[in-house]
C-alpha positions as CSV (number, residue, x, y, z in Angstrom):
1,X,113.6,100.6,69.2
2,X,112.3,97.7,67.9
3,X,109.7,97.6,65.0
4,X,109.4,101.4,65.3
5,X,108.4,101.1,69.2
6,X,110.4,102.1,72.0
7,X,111.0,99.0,74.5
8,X,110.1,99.7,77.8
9,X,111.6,97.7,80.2
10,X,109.5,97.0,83.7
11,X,110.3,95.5,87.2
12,X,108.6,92.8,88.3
13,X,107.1,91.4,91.8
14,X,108.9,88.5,93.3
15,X,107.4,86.5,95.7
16,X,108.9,83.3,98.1
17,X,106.6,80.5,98.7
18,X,107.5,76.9,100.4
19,X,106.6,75.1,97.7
20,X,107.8,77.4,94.9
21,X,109.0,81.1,94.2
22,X,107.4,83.4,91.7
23,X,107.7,86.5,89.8
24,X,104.6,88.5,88.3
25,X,103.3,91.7,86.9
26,X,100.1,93.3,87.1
27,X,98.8,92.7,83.5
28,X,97.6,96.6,83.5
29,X,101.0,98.0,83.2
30,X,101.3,96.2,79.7
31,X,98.4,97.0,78.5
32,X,99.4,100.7,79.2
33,X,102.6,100.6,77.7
34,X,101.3,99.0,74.7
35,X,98.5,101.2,74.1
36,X,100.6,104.3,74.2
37,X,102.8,102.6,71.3
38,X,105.3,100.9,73.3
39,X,107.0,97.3,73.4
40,X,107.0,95.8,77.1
41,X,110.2,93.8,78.5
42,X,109.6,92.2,82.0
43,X,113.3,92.8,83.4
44,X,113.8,89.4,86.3
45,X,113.9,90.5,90.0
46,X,116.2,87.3,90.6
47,X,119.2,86.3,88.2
48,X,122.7,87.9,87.9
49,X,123.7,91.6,87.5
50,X,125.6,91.5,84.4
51,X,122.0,89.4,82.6
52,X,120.0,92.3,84.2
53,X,122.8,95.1,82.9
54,X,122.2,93.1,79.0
55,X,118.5,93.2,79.6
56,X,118.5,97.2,80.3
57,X,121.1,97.8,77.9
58,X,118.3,96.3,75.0
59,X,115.8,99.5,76.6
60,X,114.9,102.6,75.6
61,X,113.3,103.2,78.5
62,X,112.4,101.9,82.4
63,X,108.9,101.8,84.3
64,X,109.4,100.9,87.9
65,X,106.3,99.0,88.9
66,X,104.3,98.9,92.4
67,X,104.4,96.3,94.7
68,X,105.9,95.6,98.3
69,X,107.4,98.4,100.4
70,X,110.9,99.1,100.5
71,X,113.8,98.3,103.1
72,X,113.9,100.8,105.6
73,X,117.6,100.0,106.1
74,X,117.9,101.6,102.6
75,X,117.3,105.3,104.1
76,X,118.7,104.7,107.5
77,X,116.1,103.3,109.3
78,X,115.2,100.4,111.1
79,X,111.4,98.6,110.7
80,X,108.7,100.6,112.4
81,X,106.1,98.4,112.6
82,X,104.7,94.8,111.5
83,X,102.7,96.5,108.6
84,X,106.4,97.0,106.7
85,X,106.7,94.2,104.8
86,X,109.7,94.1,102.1
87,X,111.8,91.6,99.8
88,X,115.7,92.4,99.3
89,X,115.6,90.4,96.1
90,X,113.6,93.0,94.5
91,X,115.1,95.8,96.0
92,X,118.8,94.7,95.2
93,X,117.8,94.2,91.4
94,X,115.6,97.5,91.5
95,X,118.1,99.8,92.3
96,X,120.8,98.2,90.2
97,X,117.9,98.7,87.3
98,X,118.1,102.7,88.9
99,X,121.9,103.2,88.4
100,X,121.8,101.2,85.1
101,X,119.1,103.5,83.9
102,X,121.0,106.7,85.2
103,X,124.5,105.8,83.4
104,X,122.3,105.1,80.2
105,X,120.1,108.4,80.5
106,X,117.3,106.2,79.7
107,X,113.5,108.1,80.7
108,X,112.3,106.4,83.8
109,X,108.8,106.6,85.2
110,X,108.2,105.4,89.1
111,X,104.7,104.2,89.6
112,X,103.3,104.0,93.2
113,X,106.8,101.9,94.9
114,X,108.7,103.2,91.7
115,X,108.1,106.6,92.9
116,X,109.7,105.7,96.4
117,X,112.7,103.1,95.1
118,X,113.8,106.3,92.7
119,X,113.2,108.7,95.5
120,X,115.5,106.3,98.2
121,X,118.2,105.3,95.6
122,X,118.9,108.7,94.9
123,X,119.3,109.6,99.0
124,X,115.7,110.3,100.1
125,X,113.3,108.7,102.7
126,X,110.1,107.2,103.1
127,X,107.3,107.6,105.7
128,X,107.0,104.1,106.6
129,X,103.3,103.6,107.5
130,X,100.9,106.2,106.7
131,X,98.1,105.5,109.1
132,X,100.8,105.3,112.0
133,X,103.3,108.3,110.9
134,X,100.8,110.8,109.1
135,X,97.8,112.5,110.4
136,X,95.3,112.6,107.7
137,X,91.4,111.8,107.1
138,X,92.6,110.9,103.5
139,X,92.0,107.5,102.1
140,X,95.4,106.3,100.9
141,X,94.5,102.7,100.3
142,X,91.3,102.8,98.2
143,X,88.5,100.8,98.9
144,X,86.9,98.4,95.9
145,X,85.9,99.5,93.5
146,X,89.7,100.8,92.6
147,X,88.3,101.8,88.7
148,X,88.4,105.3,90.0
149,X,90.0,108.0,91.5
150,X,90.5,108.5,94.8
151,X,91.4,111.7,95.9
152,X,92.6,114.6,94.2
153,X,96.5,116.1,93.4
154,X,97.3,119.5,93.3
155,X,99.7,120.2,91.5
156,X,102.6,122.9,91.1
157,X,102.7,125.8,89.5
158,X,105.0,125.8,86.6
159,X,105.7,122.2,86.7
160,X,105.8,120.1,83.9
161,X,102.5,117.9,84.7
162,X,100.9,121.0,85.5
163,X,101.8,122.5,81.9
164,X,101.1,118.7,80.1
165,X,97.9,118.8,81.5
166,X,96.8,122.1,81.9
167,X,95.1,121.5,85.2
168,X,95.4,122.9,88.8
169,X,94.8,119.0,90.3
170,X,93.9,116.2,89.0
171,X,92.0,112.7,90.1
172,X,94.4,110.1,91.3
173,X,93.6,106.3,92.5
174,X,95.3,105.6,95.6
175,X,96.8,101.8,96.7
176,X,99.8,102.6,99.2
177,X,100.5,103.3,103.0
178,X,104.4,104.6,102.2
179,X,104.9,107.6,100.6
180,X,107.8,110.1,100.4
181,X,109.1,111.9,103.9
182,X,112.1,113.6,102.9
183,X,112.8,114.7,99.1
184,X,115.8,113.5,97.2
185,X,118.3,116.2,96.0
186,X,118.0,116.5,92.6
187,X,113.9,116.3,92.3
188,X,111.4,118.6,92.3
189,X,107.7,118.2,94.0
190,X,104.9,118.2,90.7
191,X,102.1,117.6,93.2
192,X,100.5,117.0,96.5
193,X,97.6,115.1,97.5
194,X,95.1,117.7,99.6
195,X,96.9,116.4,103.2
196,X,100.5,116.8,102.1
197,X,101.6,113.7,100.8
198,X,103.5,114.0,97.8
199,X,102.2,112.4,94.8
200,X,104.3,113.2,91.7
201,X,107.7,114.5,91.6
202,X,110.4,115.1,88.6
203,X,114.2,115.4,87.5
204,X,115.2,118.9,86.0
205,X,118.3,117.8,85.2
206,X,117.2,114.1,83.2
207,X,115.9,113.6,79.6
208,X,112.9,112.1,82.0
209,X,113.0,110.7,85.6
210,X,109.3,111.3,86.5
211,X,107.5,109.7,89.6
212,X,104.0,109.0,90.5
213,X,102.8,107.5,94.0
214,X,99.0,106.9,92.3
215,X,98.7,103.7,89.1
216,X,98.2,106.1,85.9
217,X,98.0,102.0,84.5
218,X,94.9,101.4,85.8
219,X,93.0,104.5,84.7
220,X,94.3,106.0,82.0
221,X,91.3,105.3,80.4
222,X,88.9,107.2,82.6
223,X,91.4,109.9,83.6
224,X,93.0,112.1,80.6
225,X,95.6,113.5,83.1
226,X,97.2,110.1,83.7
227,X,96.8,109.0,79.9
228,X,98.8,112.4,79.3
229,X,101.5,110.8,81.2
230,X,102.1,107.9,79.5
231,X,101.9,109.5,76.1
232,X,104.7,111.9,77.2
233,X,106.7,109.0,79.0
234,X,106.9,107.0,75.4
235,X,107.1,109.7,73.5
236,X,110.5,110.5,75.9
237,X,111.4,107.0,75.3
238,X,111.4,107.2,71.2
């Protein structure tokens, strides 16, 4: 805690260029994490393990952004098509941010690739490409204008995002062509999109290791149901 606010540490996008490398983050994800009433720490995707392990040791909490899809080699599997496109840089440092997190019992939230780099650390797989693996007349990659939602969620029975928000399904924004194929032992499914796909999944066993495949970040402010799940991420985190 620092200044009465939990620190929420959050992965960032690494990116090679010929010139020069760079690392980013959407802006929205700090903007979310500091409306909800908590401090942001970008955590490097390049740099040593043991500056990483002193970064997350200074968290009370992780947020495991979006951004490029994972290794299939990861789960098992070899590339399936050209439309796979991933960086072992980030994935090295994301799932040493996982285990780090895990041995700390520090509240994670996986957003859109968070929810699939939690779901393959911890022994799951992916669907690789949507459009190629999936049969569904759903829209998983939005078209502009992406200040909305999507499609809807339904979501379990009994489940804690069902409880927090006292909804059947919600409206989700949709920005991905992965998604989870097989569930990781230890989660439990907190919602489907109408076709399937899972969209939100949970730890029973962790104080709270929650995953969503939708950006809560960028409409938290028009949707209640994904402002609902920041408030109880930080709250977690305090």
């Amino acid at each position: 805690m620092k200044n009465g606010k939990p620190v929420i540490g959050l992965t960032i996008s690494y990116e090679k260029n010929k010139e020069h490398d760079r690392v980013f983050v959407n802006h929205s994800y700090l903007d979310a994490i500091r409306h909800f009433g908590g401090m942001p720490l970008i955590l490097p995707t390049e740099g040593d393990l043991d500056e990483l392990e002193a970064l997350v040791d200074l968290c009370d909490g992780i947020l495991l952004t979006g951004g490029d899809d994972l290794d299939p080699s990861l789960y098992g599997e070899e590339v399936w098509n050209d439309e796979v496109v991933f960086n072992p840089k980030r994935d090295d440092s994301e799932r040493w941010v996982c285990f780090l997190a895990q041995s700390r019992n520090l509240p994670m939230l996986g957003i859109c690739r968070g929810i699939q780099m939690m779901n393959v650390v911890f022994g799951g797989t992916l669907y690789q490409d949507i459009p190629s693996q999936y049969e569904t007349e759903v829209a998983h990659r939005m078209a502009e204008p992406h200040h909305r939602t999507g499609h809807g969620c339904i979501l379990t029975e009994g489940s804690p995002l069902q409880i927090l928000t006292g909804k059947d399904s919600i409206g989700v924004n949709s920005h991905h062509h992965q998604a989870i194929k097989d569930l990781a032992s230890g989660f439990r499914i907190m919602g489907r999109c109408e076709d399937g796909i899972i969209e939100a999944i949970w730890a029973p066993n962790e104080k709270f290791r929650w995953g969503v495949q939708w950006h809560p970040e960028r409409i938290w402010d028009i949707e209640d149901s994904s402002a609902k799940i920041f408030e109880a991420f930080i709250a977690a985190c305090k």
